[in-house]
N, C-alpha and C positions, 0 to 999 in steps of 0.2 A: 268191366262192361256191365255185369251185373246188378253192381250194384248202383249203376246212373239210371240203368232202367227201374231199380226198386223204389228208387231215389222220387223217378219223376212219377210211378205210378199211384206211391202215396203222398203225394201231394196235396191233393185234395181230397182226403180220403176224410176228414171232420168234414166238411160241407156235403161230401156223399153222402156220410150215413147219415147226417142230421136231414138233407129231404128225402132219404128214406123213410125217417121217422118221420116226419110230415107228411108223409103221403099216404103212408103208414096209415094215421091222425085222421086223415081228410078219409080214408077208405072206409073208416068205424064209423064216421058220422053221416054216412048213407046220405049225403046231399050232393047238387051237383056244383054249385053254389056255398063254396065254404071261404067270409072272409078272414077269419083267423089262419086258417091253409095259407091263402094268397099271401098273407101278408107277412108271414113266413118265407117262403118261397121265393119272394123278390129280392130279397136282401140275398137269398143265398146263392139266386141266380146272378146278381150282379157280381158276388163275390167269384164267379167261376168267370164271368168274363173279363173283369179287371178286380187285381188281388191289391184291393185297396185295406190298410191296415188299420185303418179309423175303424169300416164298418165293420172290418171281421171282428174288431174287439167290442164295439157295440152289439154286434148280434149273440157272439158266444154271451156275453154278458146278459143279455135278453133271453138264451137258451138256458143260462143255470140258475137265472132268475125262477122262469117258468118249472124249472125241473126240480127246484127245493119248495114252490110253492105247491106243484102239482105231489111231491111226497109229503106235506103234512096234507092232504087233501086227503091222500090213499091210509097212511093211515087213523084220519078222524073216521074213516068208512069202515076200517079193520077194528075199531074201537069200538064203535054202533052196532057193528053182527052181533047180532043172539049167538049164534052156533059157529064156530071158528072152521071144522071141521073142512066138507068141503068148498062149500064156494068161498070161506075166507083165506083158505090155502091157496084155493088156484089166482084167487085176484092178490095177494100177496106176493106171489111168486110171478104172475105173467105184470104186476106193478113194478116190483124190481126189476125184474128183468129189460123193461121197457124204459123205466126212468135211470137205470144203472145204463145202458146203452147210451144215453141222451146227452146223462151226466158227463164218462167217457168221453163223449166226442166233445161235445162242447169246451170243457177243461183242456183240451187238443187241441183247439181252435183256437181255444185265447192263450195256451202256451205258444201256441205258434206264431200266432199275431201279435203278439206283442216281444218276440225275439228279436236283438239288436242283431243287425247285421255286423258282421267279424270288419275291425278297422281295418285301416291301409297301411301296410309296412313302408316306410318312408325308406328308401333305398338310397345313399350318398355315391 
């Protein structure tokens, strides 16, 4: 019994954290009005209300996209500090941590989305 409950509570547990992190996202860019947010968001709203497997593998695909391009980003910025010390540690470290989370789920999403379902035992 335990484990059908664990079963169905991470189910969608890649499309959670990832509009976590989008919200996450939309909360730093202090607007009220963010299309890149939005348009994030829709995709992972639809995926919560029908688990279509096309777009889960389009969006994680679009989320590791984003998340390798957004780490040579963090560190062309870690390469340009004068001084390493503190503010290149704490953006180093809250970068990983932020794009390792993003990574994570995404690579979740699209192992999950693109798993065959188990065939059918032909029974004589």
């Amino acid at each position: 019994m335990k484990l059908i409950v664990l079963k169905s509570a991470f189910r969608f547990f890649p499309e959670v954290l990832l509009t976590l992190v989008v919200l996450y996202y939309w909360s730093l860019t202090a607007t009220a009005v963010n299309p890149i947010a939005i348009a994030l968001l829709i995709p992972l709203a639809i995926l919560f209300l029908w688990n279509n497997k096309t777009l889960g593998v389009i969006t994680a695909a679009i989320f590791i996209t984003a998340t390798l391009y957004l780490s040579l980003a963090l560190f062309s910025d870690i390469i340009k500090m004068e001084s390493f010390y503190p503010e290149g540690l704490t953006l180093l470290l809250g970068g990983l941590l932020f794009l390792g989370i993003t990574g994570f789920a995404s690579i979740w999403m699209l192992l999950k989305h693109t798993k065959k379902a188990p065939g059918r035992i032909i029974i004589n």
